[in-house]
Every structure is written in C-alpha cells, then in structure tokens.
C-alpha positions, 0 to 999 in steps of 0.5 A: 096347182092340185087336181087336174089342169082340165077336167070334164064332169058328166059332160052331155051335148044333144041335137034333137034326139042326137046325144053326140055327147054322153055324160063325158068324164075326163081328166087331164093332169098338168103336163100330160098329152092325153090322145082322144080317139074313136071312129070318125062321127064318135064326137071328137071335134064336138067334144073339144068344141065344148071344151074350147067354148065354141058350143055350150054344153047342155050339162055337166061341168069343164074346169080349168085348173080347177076353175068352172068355165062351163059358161064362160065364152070362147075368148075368156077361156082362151084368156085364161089359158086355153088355145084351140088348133082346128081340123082346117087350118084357120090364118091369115093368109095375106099376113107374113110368118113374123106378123103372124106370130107377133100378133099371137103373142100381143093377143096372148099377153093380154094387156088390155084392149088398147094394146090390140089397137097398135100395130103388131108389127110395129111392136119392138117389145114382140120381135124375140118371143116371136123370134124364139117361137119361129124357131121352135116350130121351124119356120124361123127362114120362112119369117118373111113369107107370106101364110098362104103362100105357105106349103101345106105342112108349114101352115100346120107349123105356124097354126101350132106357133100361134097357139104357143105364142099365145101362152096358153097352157092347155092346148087342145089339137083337132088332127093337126097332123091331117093332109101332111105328107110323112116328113111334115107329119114326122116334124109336127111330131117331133114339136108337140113330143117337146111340149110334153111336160110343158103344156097340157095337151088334148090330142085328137089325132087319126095316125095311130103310129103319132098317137101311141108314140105320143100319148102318156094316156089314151081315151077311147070315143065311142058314139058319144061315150068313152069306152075306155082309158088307160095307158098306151099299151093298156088301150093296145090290149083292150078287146072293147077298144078292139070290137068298137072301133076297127073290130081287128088289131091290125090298126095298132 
C-alpha cells in the first residue's frame, strides 16, 4: 500500500452556526499511533465519529487505505477495516469474556449474513483466535466470566479484544485509559505499545504521560481546527500548544 492508511481532506462538521470541525487535515501512515489531543469541547469525540461513520460529514473527504468512504455507512467502514472503542464502554453485559470475543471475531471475518446467524459459541472454528486474543489482552483467566461482572479495567480490556478480534487494521480509541486506576491504565498501555507497527491507530487520549510515551506524532485540536503536528518532543516545545491548551507547560 502507498500513501496513508487513514487520511482526512479539509474535513468540516457545523450545528447551526457551531463548526465543531474545521477544514481537518490528517495523515495517519500504516502502523503509526497518532495521538489527538486538545481541550475538553476542542471536537475529538466528533472528529472520530466522522471518521467512524457514525456522523456524516458536511465536507471534505476520509480515505481508507487510499479508498473514499466519506458516504459509506459505519458498518461498511468497519468492514473494510476500521473499529472504533468509545469514551463509555459498549458490551454485553450478560455475555461471557469467551463469547464476547468469538462473537467479534465471527463478526470480523466477514462471511456473509448466514454465518451471524449461527451461534458463536457453538462455533469450533472461533475457539484459538478467540483464545490468542484473550491472551493478548489479559483476560485469558476471566474467559468464563461474565462482562458486567467485569471490573472496570477489564471491561476496558475485552472492549480493545473485541476490537482486535475484529481484524480491523485502523482502530480508532476514544480515551480508552478513562476511569481506570493507574495499574489498569499502566497495563492497557502496555497493550496498544504492542500494537504498534501492527495497527494503525488514532489515539484520543487525556493522560499525558500515556500520550507522549506512546505516541509516534501528536495532532493538537484546538476549537475544531489542528493547531499543531509533530513529533512528541516538537509538541512538547510548541508555545501555540502552550497558550491554546493549558496556557503553562506544567502539563507536559
């Protein structure tokens, strides 16, 4: 593949006379961790909703891999290899670790409607991905527990499984470190450090220790509009950065 694994082209969103979104330009390459960051109402959560298909933009373009789904619907795009975690965790909560994840990834490999009819559990075919993915994320001894019975941490855990199990190769992460105590966040930062190189990955992310530890680059979002990109340390040393968002650098 050339160009960019995710790119966004003078992409705009408004309500009413609110432009939440201004004219965004982003490129992300393939295996990059990208960190979006900005003040809270700067348009994060709405920028990756464009880009996850659950709003349509107003204008400009989103390519995939070099493939316009600026119209295509949220399920297209995840089928096209895009998966999208949320600030609230989003699970079944009467479902199991184990049938969480066989059911993402009978979901991800994408074989038609008459395979979503079968059960998952039932399913042989799904037992050793589901198995590896539970192993990655740390839950493999919490298979057979159910998700709401889950700590808080966990369920942060089996969110990103599911998004793995899903295949996807672009995931785009809305605070997934949000409410977790430091050891939990400490371990679901371990994870996305390994998915480096492997998934591309759009981080929106308010612990800045996680950020600049992770991130390869750093886009900062500033009422709608990216002030600024660049590498860790070139962020870190920006005064637009500095004055726009917490206006010292005891932040950083």
């Amino acid at each position: 593949m050339t160009g960019p694994a995710l790119e966004l082209q003078q992409v705009g969103k408004a309500y009413g006379g609110l432009r939440v979104c201004a004219d965004v330009d982003l490129g992300l390459a393939a295996g990059e961790l990208h960190a979006l960051i900005g003040p809270n109402g700067a348009g994060k959560t709405t920028l990756l909703d464009l880009i996850s298909g659950l709003q349509p933009v107003d204008r400009g373009r989103i390519l995939l891999c070099g493939r316009d789904i600026t119209r295509r619907p949220l399920h297209k795009r995840a089928c096209l290899g895009m998966a999208r975690s949320f600030q609230i965790t989003s699970l079944f909560p009467g479902f199991t670790v184990r049938q969480t994840v066989e059911l993402a990834v009978q979901a991800g490999e994408n074989r038609g409607l008459s395979a979503l009819m079968q059960r998952a559990d039932r399913d042989v075919r799904l037992r050793e991905p589901a198995t590896g993915i539970m192993e990655q994320v740390g839950l493999a001894d919490r298979a057979d527990i159910r998700a709401e019975n889950l700590a808080h941490g966990e369920q942060r855990l089996l969110e990103m499984g599911m998004a793995l199990a899903s295949g996807a190769s672009v995931l785009l992460l809305d605070e997934p470190m949000a409410g977790m105590g430091p050891g939990s966040a400490r371990e679901l930062s371990r994870l996305i450090k390994s998915l480096k190189g492997e998934k591309t990955i759009l981080l929106v992310e308010h612990d800045m220790e996680a950020v600049f530890t992770l991130a390869d680059r750093i886009s900062v979002l500033v009422q709608g509009r990216i002030i600024a990109t660049g590498r860790p340390e070139e962020i870190r040393a920006n005064d637009e950065v500095q004055a726009a968002y917490l206006g010292s650098k005891c932040w950083i």
